[in-house]
VORO-762049 format. One record per residue: chain; residue number from 1; x, y, z of N, C-alpha, C in turn. Coordinates in Angstrom, 1 decimal, always signed. Example, Ala and Ser with C-alpha at 12.3 -4.5 7.8 and 13.67 -1.06 7.14 Angstrom:
2
+--------+-----+--------+--------+--------+--------+--------+--------+--------+--------+--------+
: cadena : num :    npx :    npy :    npz :   capx :   capy :   capz :    cpx :    cpy :    cpz :
+--------+-----+--------+--------+--------+--------+--------+--------+--------+--------+--------+
:      A :   1 :  +13.2 :   -5.7 :   +7.8 :  +12.3 :   -4.5 :   +7.8 :  +13.2 :   -3.3 :   +7.8 :
:      A :   2 :  +12.8 :   -2.2 :   +7.1 :  +13.7 :   -1.1 :   +7.1 :  +12.9 :   +0.0 :   +7.9 :
+--------+-----+--------+--------+--------+--------+--------+--------+--------+--------+--------+
END
This chain:
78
+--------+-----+--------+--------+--------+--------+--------+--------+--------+--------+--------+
: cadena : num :    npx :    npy :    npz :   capx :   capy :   capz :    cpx :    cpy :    cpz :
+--------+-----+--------+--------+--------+--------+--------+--------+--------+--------+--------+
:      A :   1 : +230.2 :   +8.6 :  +35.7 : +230.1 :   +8.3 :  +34.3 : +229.8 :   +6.9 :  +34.1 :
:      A :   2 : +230.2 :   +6.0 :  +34.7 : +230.2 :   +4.6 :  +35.1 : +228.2 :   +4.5 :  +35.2 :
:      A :   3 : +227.7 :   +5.1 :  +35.7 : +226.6 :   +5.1 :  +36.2 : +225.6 :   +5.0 :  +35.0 :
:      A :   4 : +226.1 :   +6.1 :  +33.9 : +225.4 :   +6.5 :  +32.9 : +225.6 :   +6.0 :  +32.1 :
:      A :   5 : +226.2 :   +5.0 :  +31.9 : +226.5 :   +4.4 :  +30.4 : +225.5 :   +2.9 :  +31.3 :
:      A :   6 : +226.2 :   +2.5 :  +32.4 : +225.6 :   +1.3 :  +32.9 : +224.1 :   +1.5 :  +32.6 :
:      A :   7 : +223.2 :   +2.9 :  +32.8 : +221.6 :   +2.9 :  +32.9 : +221.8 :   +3.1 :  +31.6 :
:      A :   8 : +222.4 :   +3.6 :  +30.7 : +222.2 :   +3.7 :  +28.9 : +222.3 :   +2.3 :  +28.5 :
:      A :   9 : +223.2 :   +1.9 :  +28.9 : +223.0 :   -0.1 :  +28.6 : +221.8 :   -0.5 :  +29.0 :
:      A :  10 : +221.4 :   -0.4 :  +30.2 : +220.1 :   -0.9 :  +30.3 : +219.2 :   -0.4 :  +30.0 :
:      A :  11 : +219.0 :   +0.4 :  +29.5 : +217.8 :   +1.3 :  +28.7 : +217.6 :   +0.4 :  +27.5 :
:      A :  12 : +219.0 :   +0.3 :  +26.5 : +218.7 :   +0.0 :  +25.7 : +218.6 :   -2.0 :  +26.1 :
:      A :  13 : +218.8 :   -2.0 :  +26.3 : +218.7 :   -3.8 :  +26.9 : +217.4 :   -4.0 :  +26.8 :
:      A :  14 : +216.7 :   -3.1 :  +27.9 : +214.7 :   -3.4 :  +27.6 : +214.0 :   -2.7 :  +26.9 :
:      A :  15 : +214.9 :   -1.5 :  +25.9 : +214.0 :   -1.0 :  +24.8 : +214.3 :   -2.4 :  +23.6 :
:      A :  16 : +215.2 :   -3.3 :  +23.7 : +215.2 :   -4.1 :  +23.2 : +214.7 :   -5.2 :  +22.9 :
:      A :  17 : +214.5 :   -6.1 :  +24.4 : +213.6 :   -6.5 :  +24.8 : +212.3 :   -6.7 :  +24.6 :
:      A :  18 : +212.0 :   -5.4 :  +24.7 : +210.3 :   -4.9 :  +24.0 : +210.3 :   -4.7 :  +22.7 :
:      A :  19 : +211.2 :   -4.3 :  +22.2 : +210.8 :   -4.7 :  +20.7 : +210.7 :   -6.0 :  +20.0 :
:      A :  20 : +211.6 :   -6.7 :  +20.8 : +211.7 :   -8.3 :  +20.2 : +210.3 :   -8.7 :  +20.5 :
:      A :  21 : +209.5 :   -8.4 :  +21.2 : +208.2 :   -9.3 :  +22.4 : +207.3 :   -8.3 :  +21.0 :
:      A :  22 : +207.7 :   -7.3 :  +20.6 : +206.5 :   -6.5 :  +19.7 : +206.5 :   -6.7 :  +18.1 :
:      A :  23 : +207.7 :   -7.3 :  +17.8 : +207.9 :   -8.4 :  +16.8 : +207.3 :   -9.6 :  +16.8 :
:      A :  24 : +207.5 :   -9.9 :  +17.7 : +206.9 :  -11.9 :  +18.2 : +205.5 :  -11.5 :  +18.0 :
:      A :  25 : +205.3 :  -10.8 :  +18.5 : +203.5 :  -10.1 :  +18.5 : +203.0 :  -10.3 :  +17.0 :
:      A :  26 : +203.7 :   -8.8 :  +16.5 : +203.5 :   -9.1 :  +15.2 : +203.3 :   -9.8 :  +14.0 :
:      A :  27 : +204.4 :  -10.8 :  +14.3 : +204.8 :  -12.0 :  +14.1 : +203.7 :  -13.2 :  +14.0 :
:      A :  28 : +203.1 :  -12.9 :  +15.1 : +202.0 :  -14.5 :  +15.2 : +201.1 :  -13.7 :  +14.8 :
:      A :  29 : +200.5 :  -12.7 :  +15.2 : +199.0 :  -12.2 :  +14.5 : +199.4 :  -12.2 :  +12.9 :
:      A :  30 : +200.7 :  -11.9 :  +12.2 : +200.8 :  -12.1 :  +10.6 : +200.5 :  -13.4 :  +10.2 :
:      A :  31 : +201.1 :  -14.2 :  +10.9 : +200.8 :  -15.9 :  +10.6 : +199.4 :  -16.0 :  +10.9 :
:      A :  32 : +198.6 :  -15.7 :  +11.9 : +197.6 :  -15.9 :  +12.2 : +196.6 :  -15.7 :  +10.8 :
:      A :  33 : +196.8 :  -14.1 :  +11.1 : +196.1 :  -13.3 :   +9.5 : +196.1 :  -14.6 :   +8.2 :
:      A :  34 : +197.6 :  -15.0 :   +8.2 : +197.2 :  -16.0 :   +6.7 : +197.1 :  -17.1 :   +6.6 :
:      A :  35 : +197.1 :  -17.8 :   +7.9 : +196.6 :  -18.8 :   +8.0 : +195.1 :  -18.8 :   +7.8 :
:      A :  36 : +194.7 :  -18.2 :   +8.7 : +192.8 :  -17.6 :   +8.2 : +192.2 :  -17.5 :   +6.9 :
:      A :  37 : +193.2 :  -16.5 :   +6.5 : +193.3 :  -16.3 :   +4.4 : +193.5 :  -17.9 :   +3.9 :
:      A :  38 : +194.2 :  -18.4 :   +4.3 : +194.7 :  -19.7 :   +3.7 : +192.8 :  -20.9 :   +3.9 :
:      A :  39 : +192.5 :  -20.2 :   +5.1 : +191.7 :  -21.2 :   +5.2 : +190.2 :  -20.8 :   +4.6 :
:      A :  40 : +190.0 :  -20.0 :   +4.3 : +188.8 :  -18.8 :   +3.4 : +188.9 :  -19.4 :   +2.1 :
:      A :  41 : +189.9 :  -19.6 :   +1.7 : +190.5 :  -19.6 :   +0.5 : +190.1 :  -21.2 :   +0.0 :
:      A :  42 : +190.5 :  -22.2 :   +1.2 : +190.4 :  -23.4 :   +0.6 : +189.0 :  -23.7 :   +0.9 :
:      A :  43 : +188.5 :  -23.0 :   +1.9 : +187.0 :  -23.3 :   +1.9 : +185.9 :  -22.9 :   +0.7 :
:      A :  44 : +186.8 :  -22.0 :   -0.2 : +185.9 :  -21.4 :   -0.9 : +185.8 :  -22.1 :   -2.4 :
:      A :  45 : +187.4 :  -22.6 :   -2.6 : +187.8 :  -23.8 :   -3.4 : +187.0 :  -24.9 :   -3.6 :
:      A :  46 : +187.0 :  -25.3 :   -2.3 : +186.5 :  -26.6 :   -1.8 : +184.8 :  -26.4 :   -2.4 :
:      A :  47 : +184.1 :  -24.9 :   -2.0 : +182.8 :  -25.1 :   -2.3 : +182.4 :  -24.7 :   -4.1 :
:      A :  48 : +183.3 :  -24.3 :   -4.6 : +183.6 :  -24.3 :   -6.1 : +183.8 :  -25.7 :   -6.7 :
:      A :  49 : +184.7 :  -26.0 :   -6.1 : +184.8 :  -28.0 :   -7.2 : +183.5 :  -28.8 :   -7.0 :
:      A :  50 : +182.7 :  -28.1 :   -5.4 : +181.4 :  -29.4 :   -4.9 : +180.1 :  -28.4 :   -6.3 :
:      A :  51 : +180.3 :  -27.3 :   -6.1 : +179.2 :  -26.7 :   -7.3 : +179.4 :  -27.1 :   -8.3 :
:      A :  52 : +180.9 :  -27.1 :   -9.2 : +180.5 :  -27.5 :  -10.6 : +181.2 :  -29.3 :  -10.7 :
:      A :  53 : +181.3 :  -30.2 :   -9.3 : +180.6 :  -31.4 :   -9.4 : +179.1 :  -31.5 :   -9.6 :
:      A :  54 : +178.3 :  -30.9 :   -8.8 : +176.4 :  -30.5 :   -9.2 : +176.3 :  -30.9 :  -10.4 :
:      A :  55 : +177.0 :  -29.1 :  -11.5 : +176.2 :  -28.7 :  -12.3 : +177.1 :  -30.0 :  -13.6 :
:      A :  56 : +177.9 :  -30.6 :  -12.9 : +178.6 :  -31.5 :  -14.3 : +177.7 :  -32.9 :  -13.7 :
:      A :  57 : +176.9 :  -33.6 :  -13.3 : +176.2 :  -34.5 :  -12.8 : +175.0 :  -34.1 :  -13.3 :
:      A :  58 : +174.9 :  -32.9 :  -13.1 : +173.2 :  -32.4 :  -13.9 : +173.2 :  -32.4 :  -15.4 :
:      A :  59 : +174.4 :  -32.2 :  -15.7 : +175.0 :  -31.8 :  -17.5 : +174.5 :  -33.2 :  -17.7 :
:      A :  60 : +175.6 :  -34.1 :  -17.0 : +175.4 :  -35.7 :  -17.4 : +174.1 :  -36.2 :  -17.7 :
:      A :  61 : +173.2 :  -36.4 :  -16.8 : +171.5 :  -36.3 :  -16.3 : +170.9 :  -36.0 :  -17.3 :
:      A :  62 : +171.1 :  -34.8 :  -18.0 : +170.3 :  -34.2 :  -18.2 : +170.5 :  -34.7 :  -20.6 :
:      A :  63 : +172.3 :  -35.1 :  -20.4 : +172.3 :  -35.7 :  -21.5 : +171.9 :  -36.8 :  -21.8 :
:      A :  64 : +171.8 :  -37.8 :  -20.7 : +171.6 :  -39.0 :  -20.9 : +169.5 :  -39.2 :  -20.6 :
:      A :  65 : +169.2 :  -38.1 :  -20.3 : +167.6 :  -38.7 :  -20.7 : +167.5 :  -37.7 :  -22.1 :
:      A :  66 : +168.5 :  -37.4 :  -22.3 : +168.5 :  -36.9 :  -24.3 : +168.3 :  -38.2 :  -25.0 :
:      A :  67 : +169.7 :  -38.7 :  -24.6 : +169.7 :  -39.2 :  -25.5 : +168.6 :  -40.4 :  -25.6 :
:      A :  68 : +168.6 :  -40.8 :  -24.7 : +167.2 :  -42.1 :  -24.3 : +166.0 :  -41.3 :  -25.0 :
:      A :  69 : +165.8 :  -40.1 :  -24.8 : +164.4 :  -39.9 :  -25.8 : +164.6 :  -40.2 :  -27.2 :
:      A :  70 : +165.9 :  -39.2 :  -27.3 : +166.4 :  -39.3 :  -28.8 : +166.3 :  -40.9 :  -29.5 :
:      A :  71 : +167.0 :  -41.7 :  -28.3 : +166.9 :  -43.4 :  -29.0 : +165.2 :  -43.6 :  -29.4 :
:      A :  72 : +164.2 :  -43.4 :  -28.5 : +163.4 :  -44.0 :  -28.1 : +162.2 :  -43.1 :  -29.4 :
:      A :  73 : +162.5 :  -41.7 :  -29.7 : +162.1 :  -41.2 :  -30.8 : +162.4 :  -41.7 :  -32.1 :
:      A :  74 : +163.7 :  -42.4 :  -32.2 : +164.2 :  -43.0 :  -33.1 : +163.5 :  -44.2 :  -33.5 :
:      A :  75 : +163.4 :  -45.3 :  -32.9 : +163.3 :  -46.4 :  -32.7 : +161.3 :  -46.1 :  -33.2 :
:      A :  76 : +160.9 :  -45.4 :  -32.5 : +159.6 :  -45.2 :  -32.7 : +158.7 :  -44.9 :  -34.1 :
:      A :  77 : +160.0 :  -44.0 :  -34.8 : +159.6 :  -43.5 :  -36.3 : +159.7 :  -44.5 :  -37.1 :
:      A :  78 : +160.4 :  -45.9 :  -36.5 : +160.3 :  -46.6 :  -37.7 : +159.4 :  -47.8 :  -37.3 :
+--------+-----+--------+--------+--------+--------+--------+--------+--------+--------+--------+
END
């Protein structure tokens, strides 16, 4: 009887074992997974604030030879 509880203990000892190591697994590929996400994410941020840096630099650009015509139309009519 001694025998069977001793191998039932150890049965469960390394079905234990193996689940902790299939947790840990789990575990780092989940972190993995959002770490990845995390970094998709800021890359994609990152290329959003550099595009509408562009298109607000072209906005600017494209105001300021406005307004220089505008002056320069001005100045001209009279």
């Amino acid at each position: 009887m001694k025998k069977v509880l001793i191998t039932f203990a150890a049965l469960a000892l390394i079905a234990s074992v193996s689940s902790c190591r299939e947790t840990e697994t789990k575990t780092e590929e989940g972190v993995e997974a959002a770490a990845e996400a995390v970094e998709a994410t800021t890359e994609d941020a990152v290329d959003a604030v550099d595009a509408a840096a562009e298109d607000a630099v072209e906005a600017v650009e494209e105001a300021a030879e406005e307004a220089v015509e505008a002056v320069d139309g001005h100045t001209d009519a009279h």
